[in-house]
N, C-alpha and C positions, 0 to 999 in steps of 0.2 A: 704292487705298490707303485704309486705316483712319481716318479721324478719331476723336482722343483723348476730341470731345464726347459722341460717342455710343455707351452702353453697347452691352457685349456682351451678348446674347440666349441664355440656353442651354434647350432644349425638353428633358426629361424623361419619358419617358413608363413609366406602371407598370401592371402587368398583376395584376388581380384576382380572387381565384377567388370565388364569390355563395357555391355552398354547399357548403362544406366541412364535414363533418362531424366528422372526426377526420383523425388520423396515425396510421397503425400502423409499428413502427422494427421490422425484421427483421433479426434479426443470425445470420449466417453461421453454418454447423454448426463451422468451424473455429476464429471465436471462442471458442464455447462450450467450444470442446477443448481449447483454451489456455487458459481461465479455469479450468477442470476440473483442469489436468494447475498449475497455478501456484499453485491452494490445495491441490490435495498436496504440493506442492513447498516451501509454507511448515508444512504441519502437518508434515512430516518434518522439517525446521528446527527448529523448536519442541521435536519429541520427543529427538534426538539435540541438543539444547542442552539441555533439563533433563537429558539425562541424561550428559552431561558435569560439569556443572555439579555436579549432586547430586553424582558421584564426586567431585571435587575438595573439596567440602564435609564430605564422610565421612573421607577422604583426611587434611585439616587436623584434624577433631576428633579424630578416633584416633589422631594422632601427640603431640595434643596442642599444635599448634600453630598453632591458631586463634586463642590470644591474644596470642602473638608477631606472626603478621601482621594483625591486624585490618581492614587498608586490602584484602588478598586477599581475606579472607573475606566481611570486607561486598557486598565490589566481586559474588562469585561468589555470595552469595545474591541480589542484587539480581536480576542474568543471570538464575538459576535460577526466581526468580518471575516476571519478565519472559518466560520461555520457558514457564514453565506456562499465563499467561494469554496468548499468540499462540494455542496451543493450543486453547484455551479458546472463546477470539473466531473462531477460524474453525472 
């Protein structure tokens, strides 16, 4: 049985490497294929939202009804520069 007086002991031990030069991180050919295939996947994003966006904008001014909804219009240019710069950044 344990007495309360005397601590408990815990031994630790850690393992050291002297000479370590470097790390080199290798990443799988199927990452790189998913990363490949997920920023075309956002630049196709990017292109079919400007060019929604842009339609809807052309859409309101040539109806002439850009200044009736102003809250649409802002809202879809905002989208549409927001879509050119994803674009853009990737």
């Amino acid at each position: 049985m344990l007495s309360t007086d005397e601590p408990l002991s815990v031994v630790m031990t850690t393992e050291t490497a002297d000479n370590v030069i470097g790390t080199t991180v290798v990443t799988s050919s199927s990452s790189r294929g998913f990363s490949f295939y997920l920023q075309c996947l956002v630049i196709v994003i990017g292109v079919v939202g400007t060019a929604a966006n842009a339609l809807i904008l052309y859409a309101l001014v040539a109806s002439k009804q850009h200044r009736k909804h102003v809250l649409i219009f802002n809202q879809n240019a905002i989208d549409c520069f927001s879509s050119i710069f994803l674009v853009i950044t990737y």
